[in-house]
N, C-alpha and C positions, 0 to 999 in steps of 0.2 A: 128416211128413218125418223120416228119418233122423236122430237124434241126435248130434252133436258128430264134426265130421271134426276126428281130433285130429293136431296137426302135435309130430311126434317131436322130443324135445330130450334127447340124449344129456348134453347138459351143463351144463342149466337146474338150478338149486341151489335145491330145492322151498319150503325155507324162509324166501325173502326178505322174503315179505310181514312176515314178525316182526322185519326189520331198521328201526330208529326213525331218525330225522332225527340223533341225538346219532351213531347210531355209522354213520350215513353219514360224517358231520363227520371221524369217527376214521382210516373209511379212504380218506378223500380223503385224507388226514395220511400215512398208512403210503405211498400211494402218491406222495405230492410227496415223498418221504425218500426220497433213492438211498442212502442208508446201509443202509437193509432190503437185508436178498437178492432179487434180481429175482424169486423165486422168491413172495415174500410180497404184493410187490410188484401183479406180476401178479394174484397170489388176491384182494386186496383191488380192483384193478379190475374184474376179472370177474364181482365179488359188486355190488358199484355200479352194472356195466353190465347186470346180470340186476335190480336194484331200481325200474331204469328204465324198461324192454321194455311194462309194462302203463302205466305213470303215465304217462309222456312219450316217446315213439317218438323223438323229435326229439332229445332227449339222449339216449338210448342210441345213434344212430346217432354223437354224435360220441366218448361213449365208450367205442364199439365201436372204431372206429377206433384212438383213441389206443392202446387194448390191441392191436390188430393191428401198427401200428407196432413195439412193444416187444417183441412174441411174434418178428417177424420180425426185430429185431435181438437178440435174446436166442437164437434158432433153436429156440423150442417150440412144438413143431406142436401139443399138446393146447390152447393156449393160443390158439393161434393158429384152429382149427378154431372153440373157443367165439366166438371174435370173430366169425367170419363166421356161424354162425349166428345168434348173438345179431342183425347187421346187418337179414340176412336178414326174422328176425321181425320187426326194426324196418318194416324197409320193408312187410311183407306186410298189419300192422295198419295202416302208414296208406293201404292202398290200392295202393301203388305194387309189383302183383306180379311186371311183369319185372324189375326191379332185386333185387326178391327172389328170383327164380329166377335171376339172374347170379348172385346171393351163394352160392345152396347148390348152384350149381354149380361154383363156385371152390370151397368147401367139397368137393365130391365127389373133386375131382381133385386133393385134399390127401391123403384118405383111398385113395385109389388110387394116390396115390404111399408111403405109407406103410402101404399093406397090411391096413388095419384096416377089417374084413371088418361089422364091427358099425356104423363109423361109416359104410359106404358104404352100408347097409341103410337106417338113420337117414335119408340126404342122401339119396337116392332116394325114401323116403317122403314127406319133406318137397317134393320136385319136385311129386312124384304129388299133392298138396294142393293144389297152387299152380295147376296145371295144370287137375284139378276145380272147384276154385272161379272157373274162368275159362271155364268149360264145355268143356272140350275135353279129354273121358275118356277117347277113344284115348291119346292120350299120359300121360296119368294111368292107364291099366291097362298103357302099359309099363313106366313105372316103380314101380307099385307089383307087378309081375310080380316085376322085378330086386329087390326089397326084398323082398318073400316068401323067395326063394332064396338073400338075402343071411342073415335072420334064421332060416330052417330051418339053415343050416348051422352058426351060433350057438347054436342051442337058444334064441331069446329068443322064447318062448312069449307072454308079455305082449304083444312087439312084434307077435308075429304077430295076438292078438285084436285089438288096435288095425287091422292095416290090414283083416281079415276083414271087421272093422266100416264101413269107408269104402268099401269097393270093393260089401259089400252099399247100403250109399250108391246107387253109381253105376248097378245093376241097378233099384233100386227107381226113379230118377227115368227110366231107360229101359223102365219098368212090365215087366220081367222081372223078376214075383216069385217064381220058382219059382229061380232064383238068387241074388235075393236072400235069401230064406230060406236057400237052402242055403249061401252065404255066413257069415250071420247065427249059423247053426247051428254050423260049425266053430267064432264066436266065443265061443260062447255053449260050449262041450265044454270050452274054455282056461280061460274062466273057472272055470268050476267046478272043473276038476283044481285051477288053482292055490286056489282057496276064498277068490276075491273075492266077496263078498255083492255089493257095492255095484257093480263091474261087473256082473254076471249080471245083479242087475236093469233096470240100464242097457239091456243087449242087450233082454231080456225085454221091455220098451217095444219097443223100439223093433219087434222081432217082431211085438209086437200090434199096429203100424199098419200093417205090412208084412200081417198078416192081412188087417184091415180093408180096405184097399184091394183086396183078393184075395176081398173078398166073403166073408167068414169071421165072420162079427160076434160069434158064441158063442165059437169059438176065441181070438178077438182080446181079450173079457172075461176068460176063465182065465185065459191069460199072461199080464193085466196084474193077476188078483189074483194071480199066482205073484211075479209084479215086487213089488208091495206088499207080501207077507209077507217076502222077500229082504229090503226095504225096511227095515221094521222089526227086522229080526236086524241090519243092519249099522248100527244107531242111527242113520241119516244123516235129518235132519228135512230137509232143502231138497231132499232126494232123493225123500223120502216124500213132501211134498207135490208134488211135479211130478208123481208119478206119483198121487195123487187127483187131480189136475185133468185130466190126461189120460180118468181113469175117466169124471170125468162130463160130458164134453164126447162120450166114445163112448156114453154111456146117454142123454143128451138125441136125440144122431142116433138113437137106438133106440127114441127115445118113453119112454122111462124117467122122467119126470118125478122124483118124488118119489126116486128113489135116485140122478140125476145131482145134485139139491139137496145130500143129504146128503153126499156125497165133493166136492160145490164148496167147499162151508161148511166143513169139515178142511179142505181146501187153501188156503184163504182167513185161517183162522187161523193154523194154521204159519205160510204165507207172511207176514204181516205180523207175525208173532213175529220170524222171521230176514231183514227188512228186504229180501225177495228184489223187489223194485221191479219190471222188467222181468216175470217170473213175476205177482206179483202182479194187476198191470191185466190181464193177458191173461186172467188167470182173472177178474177183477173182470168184463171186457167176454163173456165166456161165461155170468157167472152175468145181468148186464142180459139177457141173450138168453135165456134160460130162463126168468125169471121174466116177461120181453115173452108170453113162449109161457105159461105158468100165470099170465094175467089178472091181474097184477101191478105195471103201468106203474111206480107212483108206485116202489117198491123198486129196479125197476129202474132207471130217472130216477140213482138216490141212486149205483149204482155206478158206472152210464157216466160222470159226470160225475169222479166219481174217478179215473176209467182217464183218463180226456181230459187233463186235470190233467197225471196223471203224464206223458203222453206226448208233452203239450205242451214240458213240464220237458226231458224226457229228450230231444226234437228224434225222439220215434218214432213218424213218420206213419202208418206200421199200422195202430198201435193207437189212435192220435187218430182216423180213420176208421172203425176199427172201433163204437168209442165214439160217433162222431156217426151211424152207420147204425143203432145202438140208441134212441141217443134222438130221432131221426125217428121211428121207428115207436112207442115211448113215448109221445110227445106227441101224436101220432094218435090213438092208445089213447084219450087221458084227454081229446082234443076241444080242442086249444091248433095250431090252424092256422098261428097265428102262429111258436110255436116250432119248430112240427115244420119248419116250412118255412126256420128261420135255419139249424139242424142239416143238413137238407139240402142247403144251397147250399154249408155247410161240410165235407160230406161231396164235394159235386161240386168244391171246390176242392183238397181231398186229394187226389182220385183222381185231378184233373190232374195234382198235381204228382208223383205216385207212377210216371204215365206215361212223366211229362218224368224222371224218378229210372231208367226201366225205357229210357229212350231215350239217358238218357249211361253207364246201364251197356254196353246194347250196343255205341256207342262204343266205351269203353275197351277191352270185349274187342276190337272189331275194330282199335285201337292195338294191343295185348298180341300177336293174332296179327301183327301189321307189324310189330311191331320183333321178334319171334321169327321171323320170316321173315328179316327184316334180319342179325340175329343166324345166319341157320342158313347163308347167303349168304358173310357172310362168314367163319364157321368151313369152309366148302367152299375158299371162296379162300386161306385160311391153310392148307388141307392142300393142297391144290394146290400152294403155293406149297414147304409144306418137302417135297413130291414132288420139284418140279421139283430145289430144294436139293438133297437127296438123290441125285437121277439125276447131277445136274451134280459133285455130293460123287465117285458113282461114277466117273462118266468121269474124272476129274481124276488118281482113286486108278489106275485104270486104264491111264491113261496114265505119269502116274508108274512104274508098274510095268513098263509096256512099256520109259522108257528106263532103268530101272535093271536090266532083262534086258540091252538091248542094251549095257550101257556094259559088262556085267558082262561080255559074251558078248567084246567090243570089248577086254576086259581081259584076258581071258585069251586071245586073240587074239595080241595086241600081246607078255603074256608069251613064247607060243608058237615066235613069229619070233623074237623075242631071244633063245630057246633057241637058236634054226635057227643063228640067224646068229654066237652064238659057239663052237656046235660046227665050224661051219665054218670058219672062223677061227683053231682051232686045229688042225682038219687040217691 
């Protein structure tokens, strides 16, 4: 699958994570002091309310707010756009994506009242995400349409490999991969003008499973040692290992035994060098499956169990699944009926509940399309309604106009006779 649909943040301050508990303290401080300039004020919320967006969704939304309050009494729209984004995100990470699409749709029509041609590219992309991860790409390839032609007319090259990148997304889960690729391709030309290493390879992956699935299996190999070499020039270890573990997860479907092992085993190092948790079991629960397939039970035993583990920890039934469908067939292997058959019945209660996971997601989108229905309803009746305003604005003007013709017409009238009548008068 497609790698990373990324949601644009024109005003996200990249180095929060280096902000510490002390000097949160500080600028909670700067901001209870109206003595600062609103100006300082403001920076010091915005930077608190961006510290928050990953750790806690739940306080950033209410210090989102509070910054939007003050942007709106202060009248700073740059300030005021980060708040609703920032909301936005809140809501989008806990799930709750039409209130996130209200927000970066208030956010839109901030940036279209103030003309800022970059930020309504931005808020358009951001829809177009919202809209995709709810499964409903028509409306997600309109607004990333409008967000292409917002950021060509910017020059923001970067902006545009990001969306090249999602929208080849959208082709590849609709198995049009010859648009996907050619999607892919434009992103992949940005990058390298600009001389991102570490995106190109990014793209690069992600190509090579757009190969893969397009039945390319030799092609899909190159481009991912072209990702890996990319890989290594941009020093990025967490990046270098995702892409060995993609390697050997495509040489084991190729029968590759022995050289899927070797780039598992690099991936497995790195990854538990740089604590990459998630990454890790997923390749831990590929290398139990390789080594299930090279007559290997007891090894593999050693890893599924570790993946289980983690995904226990981490509430990731995937990979808890994944893990127990290995060590069924493990214990098989090695002649333990007993175990193989606990693992399976823990595997059959995963994949229920993965079902019941797969049946209140359709829910929610069928909520998300209801209340964007709701939503689309009553923005029709709201312009209905400033139509009707309007016509009734006109007739009112209208009439107005008629009697101040006639009084005018009635006035100079009335002069007219009072000419008549003391010329006559003085004959």
């Amino acid at each position: 699958m497609i790698q990373r649909m990324i949601l644009w943040g024109l005003c996200i301050v990249t180095p929060l994570g280096c902000v510490n508990a002390q000097d949160a303290d500080s600028l909670w401080g700067v901001w209870k002091d109206r003595s600062h300039p609103d100006s300082c004020r403001l920076l010091a919320m915005r930077i608190l309310t961006g510290m928050q967006l990953r750790a806690d969704p739940d306080s950033a939304l209410k210090l989102a707010e509070l910054l939007r309050a003050e942007a709106v009494r202060t009248e700073n729209d740059p300030q005021l756009a980060f708040a609703m984004d920032a909301r936005a995100k809140a809501f989008f990470r806990k799930g709750e994506r039409f209130e996130a699409l209200r927000s970066w749709r208030d956010m839109l029509a901030l940036y279209e009242r103030t003309g800022d041609v970059k930020g309504m590219a931005g808020a358009h992309t951001n829809l177009a995400v919202t809209f995709q991860a709810q499964g409903e790409n028509r409306k997600a390839m309109e607004h990333y349409e409008l967000a292409v032609h917002g950021f060509q007319k910017t020059g923001d090259q970067a902006g545009l490999a990001i969306l090249y990148n999602n929208i080849s997304a959208i082709y590849l889960l609709q198995k049009d991969t010859a648009q996907a690729l050619a999607y892919a391709q434009r992103a992949l030309t940005i990058r390298k003008e600009l001389g991102q290493l570490k995106e190109e390879a990014t793209v690069l992956r992600n190509m090579s499973l757009i190969y893969e699935q397009n039945g390319q299996p030799d092609l899909a190999l190159r481009t991912l040692r072209e990702s890996l070499r990319l890989s290594e020039q941009a020093d990025d270890g967490r990046d270098l290992a995702k892409g060995w573990a993609i390697m050997g997860e495509v040489l084991l479907k190729q029968g590759a035994k022995d050289s899927a092992l070797f780039y598992l085993e690099k991936a497995l190092a790195l990854q538990k060098e740089s604590g990459a948790g998630d990454e890790l079991a997923s390749t831990q629960n590929v290398m139990a499956l390789l080594l299930n397939e090279m007559g290997r039970p007891e090894d593999a035993i050693a890893f599924s169990l570790q993946a289980f583990r983690w995904g226990e920890e981490a509430g990731r039934r995937t990979i808890q699944r994944s893990a127990c469908e290995a060590l069924y067939q493990a214990y098989k292997k090695i002649g333990d009926p007993g175990q193989a058959l606990e693992w399976y019945e823990k595997a059959t209660v995963l994949n229920d509940s993965l079902r019941s996971g797969e049946v209140r997601k359709s829910l929610m989108q069928f909520e998300f399309r209801k209340e964007l229905l709701a939503d689309s309803l009553q923005m029709v009746q709201e312009m209905q309604l400033r139509r009707e305003q309007e016509q009734r604005s006109r007739e009112t003007r209208y009439w107005l106009g008629g009697i101040f013709v006639l009084l005018l017409l009635g006035g100079l009238l009335y002069n007219q006779q009072r000419k008549s009548h003391r010329r006559a008068t003085a004959e």
